[in-house]
C-alpha positions as CSV (number, residue, x, y, z in Angstrom):
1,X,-65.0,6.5,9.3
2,X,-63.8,7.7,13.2
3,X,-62.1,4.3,13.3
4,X,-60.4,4.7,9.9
5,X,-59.3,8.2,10.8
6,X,-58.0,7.4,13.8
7,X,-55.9,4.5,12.3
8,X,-54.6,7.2,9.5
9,X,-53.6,9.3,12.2
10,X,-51.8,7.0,14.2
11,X,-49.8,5.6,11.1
12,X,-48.8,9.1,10.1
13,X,-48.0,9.7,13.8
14,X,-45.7,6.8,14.0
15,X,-43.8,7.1,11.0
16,X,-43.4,11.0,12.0
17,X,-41.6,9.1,15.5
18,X,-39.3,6.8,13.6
19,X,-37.8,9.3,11.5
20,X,-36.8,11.4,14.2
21,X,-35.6,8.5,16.2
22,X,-33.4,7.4,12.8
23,X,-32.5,11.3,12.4
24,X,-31.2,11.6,15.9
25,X,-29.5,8.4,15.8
26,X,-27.5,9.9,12.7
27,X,-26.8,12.7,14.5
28,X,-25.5,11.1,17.7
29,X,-23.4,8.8,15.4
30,X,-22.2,12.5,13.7
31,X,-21.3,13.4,17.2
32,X,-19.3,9.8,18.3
33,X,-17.4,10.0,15.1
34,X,-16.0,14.0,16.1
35,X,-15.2,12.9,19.8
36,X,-13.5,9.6,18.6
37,X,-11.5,11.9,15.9
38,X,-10.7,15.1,18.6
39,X,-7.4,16.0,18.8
40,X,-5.7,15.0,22.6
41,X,-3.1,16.4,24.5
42,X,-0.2,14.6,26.0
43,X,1.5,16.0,28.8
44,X,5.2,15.1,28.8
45,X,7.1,15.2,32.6
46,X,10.0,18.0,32.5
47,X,12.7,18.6,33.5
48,X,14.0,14.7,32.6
49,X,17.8,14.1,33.9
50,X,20.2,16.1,36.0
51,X,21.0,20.0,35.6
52,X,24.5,20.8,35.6
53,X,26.7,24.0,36.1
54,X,26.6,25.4,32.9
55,X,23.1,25.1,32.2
56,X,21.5,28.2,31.7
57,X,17.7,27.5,29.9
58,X,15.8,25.0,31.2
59,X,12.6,23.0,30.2
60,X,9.7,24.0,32.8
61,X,6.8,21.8,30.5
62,X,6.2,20.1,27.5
63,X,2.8,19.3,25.6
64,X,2.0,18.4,22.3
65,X,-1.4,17.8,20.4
66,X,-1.9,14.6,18.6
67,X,-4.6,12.8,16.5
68,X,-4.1,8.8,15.8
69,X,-2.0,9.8,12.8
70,X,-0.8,13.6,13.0
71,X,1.4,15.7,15.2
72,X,-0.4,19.0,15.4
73,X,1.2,21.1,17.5
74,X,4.6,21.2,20.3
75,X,3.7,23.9,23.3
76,X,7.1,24.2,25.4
77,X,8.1,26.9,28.2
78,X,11.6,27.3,28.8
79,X,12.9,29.3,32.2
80,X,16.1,30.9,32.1
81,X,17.5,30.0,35.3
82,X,20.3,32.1,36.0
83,X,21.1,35.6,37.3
84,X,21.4,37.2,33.7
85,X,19.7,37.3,30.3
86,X,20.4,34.4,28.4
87,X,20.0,33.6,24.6
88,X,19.3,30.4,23.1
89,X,17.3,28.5,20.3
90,X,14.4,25.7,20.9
91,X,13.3,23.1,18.4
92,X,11.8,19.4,18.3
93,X,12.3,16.4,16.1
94,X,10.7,13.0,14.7
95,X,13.3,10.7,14.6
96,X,12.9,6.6,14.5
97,X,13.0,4.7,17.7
98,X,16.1,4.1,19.9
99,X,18.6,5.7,18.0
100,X,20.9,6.7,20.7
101,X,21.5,10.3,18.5
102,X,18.1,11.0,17.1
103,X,19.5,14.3,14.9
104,X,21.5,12.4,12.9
105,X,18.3,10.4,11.5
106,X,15.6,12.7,12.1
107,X,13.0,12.7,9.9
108,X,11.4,15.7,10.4
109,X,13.7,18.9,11.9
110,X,11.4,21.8,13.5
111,X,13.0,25.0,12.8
112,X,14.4,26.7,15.3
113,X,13.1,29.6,17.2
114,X,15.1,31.9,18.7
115,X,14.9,33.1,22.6
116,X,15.8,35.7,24.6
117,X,14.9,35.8,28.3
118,X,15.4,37.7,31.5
119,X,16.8,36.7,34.7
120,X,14.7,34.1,36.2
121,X,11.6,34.6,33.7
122,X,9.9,31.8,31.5
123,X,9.0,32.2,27.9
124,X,6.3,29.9,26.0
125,X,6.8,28.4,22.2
126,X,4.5,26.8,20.0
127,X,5.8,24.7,17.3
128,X,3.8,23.6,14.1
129,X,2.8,19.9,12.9
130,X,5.9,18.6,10.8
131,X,5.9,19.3,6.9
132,X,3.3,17.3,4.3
133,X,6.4,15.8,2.7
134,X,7.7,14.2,6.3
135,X,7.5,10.0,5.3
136,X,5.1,8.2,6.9
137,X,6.3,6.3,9.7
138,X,6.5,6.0,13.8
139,X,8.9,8.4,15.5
140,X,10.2,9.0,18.5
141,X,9.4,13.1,19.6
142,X,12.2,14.7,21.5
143,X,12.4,18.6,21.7
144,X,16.0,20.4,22.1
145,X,17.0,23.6,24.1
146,X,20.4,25.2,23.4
147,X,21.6,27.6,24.9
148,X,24.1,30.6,23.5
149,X,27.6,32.2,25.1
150,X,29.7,34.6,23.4
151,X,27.7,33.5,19.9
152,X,28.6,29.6,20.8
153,X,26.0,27.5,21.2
154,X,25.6,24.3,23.9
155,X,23.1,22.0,25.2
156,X,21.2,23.3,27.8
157,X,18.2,20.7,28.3
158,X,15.6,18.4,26.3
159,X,13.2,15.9,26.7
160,X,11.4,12.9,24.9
161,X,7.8,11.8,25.1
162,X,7.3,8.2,26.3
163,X,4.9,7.2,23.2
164,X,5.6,6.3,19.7
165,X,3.8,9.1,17.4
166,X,2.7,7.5,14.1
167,X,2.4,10.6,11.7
168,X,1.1,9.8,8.4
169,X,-2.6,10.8,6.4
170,X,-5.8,8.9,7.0
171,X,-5.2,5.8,5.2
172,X,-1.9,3.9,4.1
173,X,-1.7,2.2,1.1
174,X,1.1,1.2,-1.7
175,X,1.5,-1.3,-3.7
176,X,4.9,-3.2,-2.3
177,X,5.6,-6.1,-5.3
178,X,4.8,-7.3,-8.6
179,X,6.0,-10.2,-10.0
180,X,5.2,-12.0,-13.5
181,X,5.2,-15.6,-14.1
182,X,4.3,-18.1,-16.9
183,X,1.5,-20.4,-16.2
184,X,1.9,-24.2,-17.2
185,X,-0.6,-23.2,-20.6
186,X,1.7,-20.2,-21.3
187,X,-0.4,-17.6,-20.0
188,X,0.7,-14.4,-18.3
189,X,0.4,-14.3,-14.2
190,X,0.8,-10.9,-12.7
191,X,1.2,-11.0,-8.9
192,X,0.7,-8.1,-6.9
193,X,1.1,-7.5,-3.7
194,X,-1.1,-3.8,-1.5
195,X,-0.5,-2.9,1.6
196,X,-3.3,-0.7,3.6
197,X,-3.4,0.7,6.9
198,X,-6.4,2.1,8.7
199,X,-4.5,5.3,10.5
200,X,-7.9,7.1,11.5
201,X,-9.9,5.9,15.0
202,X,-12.7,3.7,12.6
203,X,-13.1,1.1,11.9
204,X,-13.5,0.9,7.3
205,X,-15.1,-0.9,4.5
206,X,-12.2,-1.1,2.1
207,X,-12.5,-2.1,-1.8
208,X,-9.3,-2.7,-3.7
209,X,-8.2,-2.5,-7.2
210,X,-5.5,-2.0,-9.9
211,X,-5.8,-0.9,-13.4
212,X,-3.1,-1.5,-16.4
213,X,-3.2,1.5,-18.9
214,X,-0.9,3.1,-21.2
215,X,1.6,5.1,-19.3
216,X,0.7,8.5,-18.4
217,X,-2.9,8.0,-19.6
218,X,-4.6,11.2,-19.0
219,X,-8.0,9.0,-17.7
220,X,-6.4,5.6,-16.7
221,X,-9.4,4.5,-14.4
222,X,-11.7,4.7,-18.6
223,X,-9.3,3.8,-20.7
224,X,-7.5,0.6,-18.9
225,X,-6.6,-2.3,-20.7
226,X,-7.4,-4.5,-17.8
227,X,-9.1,-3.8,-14.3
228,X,-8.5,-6.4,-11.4
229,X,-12.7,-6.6,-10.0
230,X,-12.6,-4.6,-7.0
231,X,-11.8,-6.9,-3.4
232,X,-13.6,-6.0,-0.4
233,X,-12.0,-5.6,3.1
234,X,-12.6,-4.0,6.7
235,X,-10.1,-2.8,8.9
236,X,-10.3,-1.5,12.8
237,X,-8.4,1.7,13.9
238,X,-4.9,1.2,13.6
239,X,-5.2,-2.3,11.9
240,X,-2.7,-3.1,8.6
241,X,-3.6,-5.3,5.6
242,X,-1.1,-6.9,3.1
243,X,-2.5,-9.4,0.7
244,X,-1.6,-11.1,-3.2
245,X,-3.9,-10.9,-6.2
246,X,-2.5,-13.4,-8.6
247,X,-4.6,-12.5,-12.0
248,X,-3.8,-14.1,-15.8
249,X,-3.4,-10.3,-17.5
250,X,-4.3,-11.0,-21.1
251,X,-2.5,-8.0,-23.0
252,X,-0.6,-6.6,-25.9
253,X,3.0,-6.6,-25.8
254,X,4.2,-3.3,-24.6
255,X,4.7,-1.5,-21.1
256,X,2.4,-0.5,-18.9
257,X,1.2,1.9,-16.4
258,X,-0.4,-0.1,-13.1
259,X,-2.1,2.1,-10.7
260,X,-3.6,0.8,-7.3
261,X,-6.8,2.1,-6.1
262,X,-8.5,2.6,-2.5
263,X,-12.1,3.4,-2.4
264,X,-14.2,3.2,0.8
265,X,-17.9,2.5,1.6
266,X,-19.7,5.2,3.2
267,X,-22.7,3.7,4.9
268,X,-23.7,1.7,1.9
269,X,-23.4,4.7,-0.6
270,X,-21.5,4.4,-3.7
271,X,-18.0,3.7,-3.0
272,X,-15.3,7.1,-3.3
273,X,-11.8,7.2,-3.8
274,X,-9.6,7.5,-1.1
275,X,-6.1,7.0,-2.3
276,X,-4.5,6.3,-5.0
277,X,-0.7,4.5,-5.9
278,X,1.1,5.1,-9.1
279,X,4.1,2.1,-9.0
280,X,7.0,3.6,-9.9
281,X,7.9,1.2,-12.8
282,X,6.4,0.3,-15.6
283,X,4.9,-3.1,-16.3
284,X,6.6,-5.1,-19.8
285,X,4.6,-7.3,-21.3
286,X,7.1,-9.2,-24.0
């Protein structure tokens, strides 16, 4: 009976041990995932180019606050460095690379704040991330300092940083072409081409999908007329994915709504939607 006792115990001992050992593991993984996803912050090298007579603001230092895919924040100072209060206005912009005059074909304009500082003194701005709506993309960040003379305004300094910023949410994904064909037998072949992107610092277990309904069904995902089986994929941090179902579609004549779907694994849970693309014609099936 000591013997079996003992045993009991040591069972119930060692289980106790591997569940803590799987619940810190868990939470170390918790931890990894937050320092992997923590917002940095880039240091940019001012003043960049000469100063010149009329210059009366100058940049004194530039940071900005980044995740893989977001611009969070612009910090700037700006020193007046002349003899007299000077006005002026500050501002940054996302434009796309090596355009020669980035404000023509910014995508994203910060608006402008207004300065006003004494002789010799320095002033500190913060700017916000760019707007939701701002299309996803890479840009080039420069930020602007103008200064203001008898209510006419010049350039005073600015600055770039060295890296592309890619500003975007977590995960891309569009559907970028459909095509119909005619097999040999007189069947309907409906080509479609996704594109994904992994923008987060993860690596993902991707599943893939598209569903035909009547347009501007209130529950398309219930009441489709066809479903494409979901496709499995994995992408690393940063890593893009364009691939071609081609599918016989068996349906009535008539149009059609065709939405894409992204869902993710989660540690072998039930896959959740992620993102969703509505293509912006509908499908005719004559």
């Amino acid at each position: 009976m000591k013997i079996r006792t003992l045993l009991y115990i040591a069972v119930i001992i060692i289980v106790n041990v591997i569940l803590v050992m799987l619940g810190i593991s868990v939470l170390l993984q918790s931890r990894v995932d937050v320092q992997l996803n923590a917002p940095v912050v880039r240091t940019v090298n001012v003043p960049q180019g000469q100063s010149f007579t009329a210059q009366t603001l100058r940049l004194t230092r530039f940071n900005y606050t980044k995740t893989s895919h977001e611009l969070l924040s612009v910090e700037l100072e700006v020193e007046n460095v002349t003899t007299t209060p000077q006005s002026g206005l500050v501002w940054y912009i996302l434009a796309p690379e090596g355009d020669p005059e980035p404000w023509r074909t910014a995508a994203y304009t910060a608006p402008e704040q207004s300065i006003n500082i004494d002789a010799g003194q320095r002033i500190t701005l913060t700017f916000a991330a760019p707007d939701e709506d701002t299309p996803e993309g890479e840009y080039t960040l420069s930020v602007w300092v103008h200064g203001i003379t008898d209510g006419q305004r010049f350039h005073s300094d600015g600055a770039g940083a060295p890296e592309m910023l890619f500003v975007g949410g977590d995960y891309s994904f569009r559907i970028t072409e459909i095509e119909q064909e005619q097999t040999a037998t007189g069947e309907n072949l409906l080509i479609v081409t996704f594109y994904s992107r992994n923008n987060t610092e993860m690596p993902i277990d991707l599943e893939m999908s598209y569903t035909l309904s009547e347009p501007n069904a209130e529950r398309p995902w219930e009441n489709a007329l066809y479903t494409l089986p979901f496709k499995e994929t994995q992408l690393d941090s940063g890593e893009a994915f364009v691939v071609t179902y081609r599918d016989v579609v068996d349906l009535p004549e008539g149009e059609y709504q065709l939405i894409g779907w992204l869902h993710q694994n989660v540690r072998g849970q039930e896959s959740v939607e992620i993102a969703r693309y509505i293509f912006p014609e509908l499908i005719e099936n004559n």
